[in-house]
N, C-alpha and C positions, 0 to 999 in steps of 0.2 A: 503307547507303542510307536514306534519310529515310523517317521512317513517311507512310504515306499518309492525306488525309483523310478516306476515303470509310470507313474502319474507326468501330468502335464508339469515341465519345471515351474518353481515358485518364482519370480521375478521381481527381484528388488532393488532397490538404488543402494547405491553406496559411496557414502560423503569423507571425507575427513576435517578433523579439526586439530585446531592445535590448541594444548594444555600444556597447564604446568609440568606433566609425569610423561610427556609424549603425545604423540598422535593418535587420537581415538576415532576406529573408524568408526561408522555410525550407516546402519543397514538400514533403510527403511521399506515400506509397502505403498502399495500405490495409493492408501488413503492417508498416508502421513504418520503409522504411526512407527516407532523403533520397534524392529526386528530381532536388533541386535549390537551390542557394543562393546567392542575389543578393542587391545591396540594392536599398533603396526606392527610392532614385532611379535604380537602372537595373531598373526593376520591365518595363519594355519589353523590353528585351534578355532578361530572363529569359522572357517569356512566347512571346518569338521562339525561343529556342534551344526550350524546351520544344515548340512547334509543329515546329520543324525533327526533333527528335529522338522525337516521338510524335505529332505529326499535331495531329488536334482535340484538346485538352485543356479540361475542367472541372474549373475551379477554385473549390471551397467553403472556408470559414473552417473549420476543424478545427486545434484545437491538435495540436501535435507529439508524440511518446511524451516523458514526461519525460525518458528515461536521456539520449537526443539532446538535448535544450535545457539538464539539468546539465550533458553534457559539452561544449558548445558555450561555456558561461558559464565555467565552470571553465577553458577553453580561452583567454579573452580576458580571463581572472584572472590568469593566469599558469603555468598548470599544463600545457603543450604538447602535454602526452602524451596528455590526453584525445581529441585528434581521432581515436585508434585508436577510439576506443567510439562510434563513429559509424556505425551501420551505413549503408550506401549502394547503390544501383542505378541505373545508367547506359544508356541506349540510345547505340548510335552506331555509327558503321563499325567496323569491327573492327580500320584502321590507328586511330581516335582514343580504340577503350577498353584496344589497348595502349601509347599513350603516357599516357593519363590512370590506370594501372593504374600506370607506371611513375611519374607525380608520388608516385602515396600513396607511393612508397617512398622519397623525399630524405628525409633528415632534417629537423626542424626545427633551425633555426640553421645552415642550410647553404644556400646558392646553386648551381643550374648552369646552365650556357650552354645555348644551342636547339643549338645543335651537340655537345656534350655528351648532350644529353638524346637526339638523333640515333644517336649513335654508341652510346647503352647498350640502345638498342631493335636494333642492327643495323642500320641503316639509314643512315652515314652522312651520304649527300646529303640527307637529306630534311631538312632543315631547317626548308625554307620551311613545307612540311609540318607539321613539329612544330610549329611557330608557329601557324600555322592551328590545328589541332589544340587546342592549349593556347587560343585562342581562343575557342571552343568548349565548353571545357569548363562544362559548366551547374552542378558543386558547388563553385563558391571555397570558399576557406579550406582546408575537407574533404582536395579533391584539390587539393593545394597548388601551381596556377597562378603564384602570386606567387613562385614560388621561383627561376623562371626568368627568366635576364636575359642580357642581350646575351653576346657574347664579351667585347668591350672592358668589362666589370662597370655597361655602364649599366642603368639601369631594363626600359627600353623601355615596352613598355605592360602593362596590366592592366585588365580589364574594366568592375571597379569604381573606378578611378580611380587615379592613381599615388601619388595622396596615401594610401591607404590600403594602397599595396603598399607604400609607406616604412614607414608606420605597423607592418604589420604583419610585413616584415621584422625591423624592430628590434623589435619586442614577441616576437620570436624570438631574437635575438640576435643580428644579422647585423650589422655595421659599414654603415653606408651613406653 
């Protein structure tokens, strides 16, 4: 259930970096870990989902903890493995932080279907569900949204834009 507004706002930093596909903000909490990661041009839609998933939010300029923005660089160098050292915290219903539970676990350089991603949470019909869901989710890259695509191996969408799920599909390894 969405947090409510009437609670004390959530307060958290907010850094930016620069990558290859643009500038990623990068939300964090007072213990260091990501909140959340959008880019700048969808700087909306993050402040929405954040609103959705914690109510009022106060957002101040605070840089990131370093280990997160090395491993975040190192990440879009080429080194994949760094998104593990990313520490993370998620609000959400408890159907979308176990399918966003279940993104950190694809592989990088692997793809799966919303029906796929369905069928490893248990839940076969939910599809639609899982799509929503993955919609949703407020840490791109992190909890790797982009890794799911259609049945038939289309794209489909991505929050940050599809040019950057090509992008960073192949900056994974994936044929596209």
């Amino acid at each position: 259930m969405p947090a409510r507004s009437t609670r004390t706002p959530a307060t958290f930093g907010l850094d930016r970096l620069t990558t290859p596909i643009g500038i990623a903000l990068l939300v964090t909490d007072a213990g260091g870990a990501l909140r959340a990661l959008d880019w700048e041009d969808y700087e909306h839609r993050m402040r929405e989902l954040l609103r959705l998933h914690y109510g009022v939010v106060d957002l101040s300029d605070q840089p990131a903890p370093t280990p997160m923005r090395t491993a975040l660089s190192r990440y879009f160098d080429g080194d994949l493995a760094q998104l593990a050292n990313v520490a993370w915290r998620i609000a959400g219903t408890p159907f979308q932080q176990k399918v966003w539970t279940a993104l950190a676990q694809i592989p990088a350089g692997t793809t799966m279907s919303y029906g796929a991603m369905a069928a490893r949470i248990e839940m076969p019909k939910a599809i639609r569900a899982v799509g929503h869901a993955n919609g949703s989710n407020p840490i791109s890259v992190v909890l790797p949204c982009h890794r799911l695509i259609g049945a038939d191996g289309s794209l489909v969408k991505y929050g940050g834009g599809l040019e950057r799920k090509r992008w960073l599909l192949r900056h994974e390894g994936v044929a596209i």
